[in-house]
N, C-alpha and C positions, 0 to 999 in steps of 0.2 A: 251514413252511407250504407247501404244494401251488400249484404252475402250477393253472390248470386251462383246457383249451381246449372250447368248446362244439361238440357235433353237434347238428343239428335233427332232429327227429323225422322227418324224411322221408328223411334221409337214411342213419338205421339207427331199427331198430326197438326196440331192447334195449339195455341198456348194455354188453352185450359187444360187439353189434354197433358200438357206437359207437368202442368202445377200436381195434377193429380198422379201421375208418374212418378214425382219427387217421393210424396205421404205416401204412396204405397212400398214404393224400393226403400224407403226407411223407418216404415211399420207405424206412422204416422207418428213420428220424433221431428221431423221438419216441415215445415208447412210453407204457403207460397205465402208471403208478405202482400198484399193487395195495394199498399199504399205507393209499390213502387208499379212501374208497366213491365209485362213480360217484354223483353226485344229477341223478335225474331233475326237471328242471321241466317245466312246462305244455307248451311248446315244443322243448324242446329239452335234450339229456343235457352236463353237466357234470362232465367227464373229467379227475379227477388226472393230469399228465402227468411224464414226465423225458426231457432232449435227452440222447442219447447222446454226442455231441460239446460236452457243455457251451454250444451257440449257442441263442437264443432258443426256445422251442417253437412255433413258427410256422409256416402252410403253405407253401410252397414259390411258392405263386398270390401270397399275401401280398408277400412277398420279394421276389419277381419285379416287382409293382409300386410297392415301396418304391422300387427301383432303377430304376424307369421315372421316376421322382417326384425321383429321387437323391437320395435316405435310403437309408441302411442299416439294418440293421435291430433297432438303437438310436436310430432318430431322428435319427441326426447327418447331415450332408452329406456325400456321396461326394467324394471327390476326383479329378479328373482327372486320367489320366499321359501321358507323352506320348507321340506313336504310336510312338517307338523304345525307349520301358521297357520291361523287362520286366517281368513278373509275378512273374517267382522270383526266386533269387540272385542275386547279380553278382560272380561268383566274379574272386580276383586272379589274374595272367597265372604266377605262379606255381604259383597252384592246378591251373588251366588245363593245366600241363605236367605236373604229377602226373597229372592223372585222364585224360592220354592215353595216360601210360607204365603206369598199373594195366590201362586196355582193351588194351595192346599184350601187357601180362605176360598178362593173361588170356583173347587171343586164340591165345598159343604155348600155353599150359597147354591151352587145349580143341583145340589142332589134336596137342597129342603132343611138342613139342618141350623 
């Protein structure tokens, strides 16, 4: 069964237009499914969609204020980290000494030594 995300008539005029409506307002993360038909309604065209990344097929605008809202965009609640998290890894102090001794190896390798 097909996503499907709505354009309004104003905002493309055609259902190709619309397809390419979706990839552009979502910076090309959704894309129009072809194996389903667009259905035009009265108002507004009804675009089978697929996320490229597997996340919700949602606009970016959307997201943006689920997150103002602190929802994510499953509905759930965001969680807060604290200002000295990080966002990535938290690599161990041994990792730490590998992945300086690989930029040490790989800064003799690119000077010649």
């Amino acid at each position: 069964m097909p996503i499907y995300r709505t354009v309004s008539k104003t905002d493309a005029a055609t259902p190709e237009q619309a397809a390419e409506f979706i990839r552009h307002d979502t910076g090309g993360q959704v894309n129009y499914d072809p194996s389903f038909p667009v259905i035009e309604e009265e108002d507004y065209f009804r675009v089978p969609v697929f996320s490229l990344d597997g996340r919700a097929a949602m606009p970016l605008s959307v997201v943006r204020n689920l997150a103002i809202l602190g929802k994510d965009e499953n509905g759930n609640d965001l969680k807060e980290r604290p200002y000295n998290e990080s966002a990535g890894p938290n690599p161990t102090d041994a990792r730490l000494e590998e992945l300086r001794a690989n930029a040490a190896n790989f800064y003799k390798l690119l000077r010649g030594e």
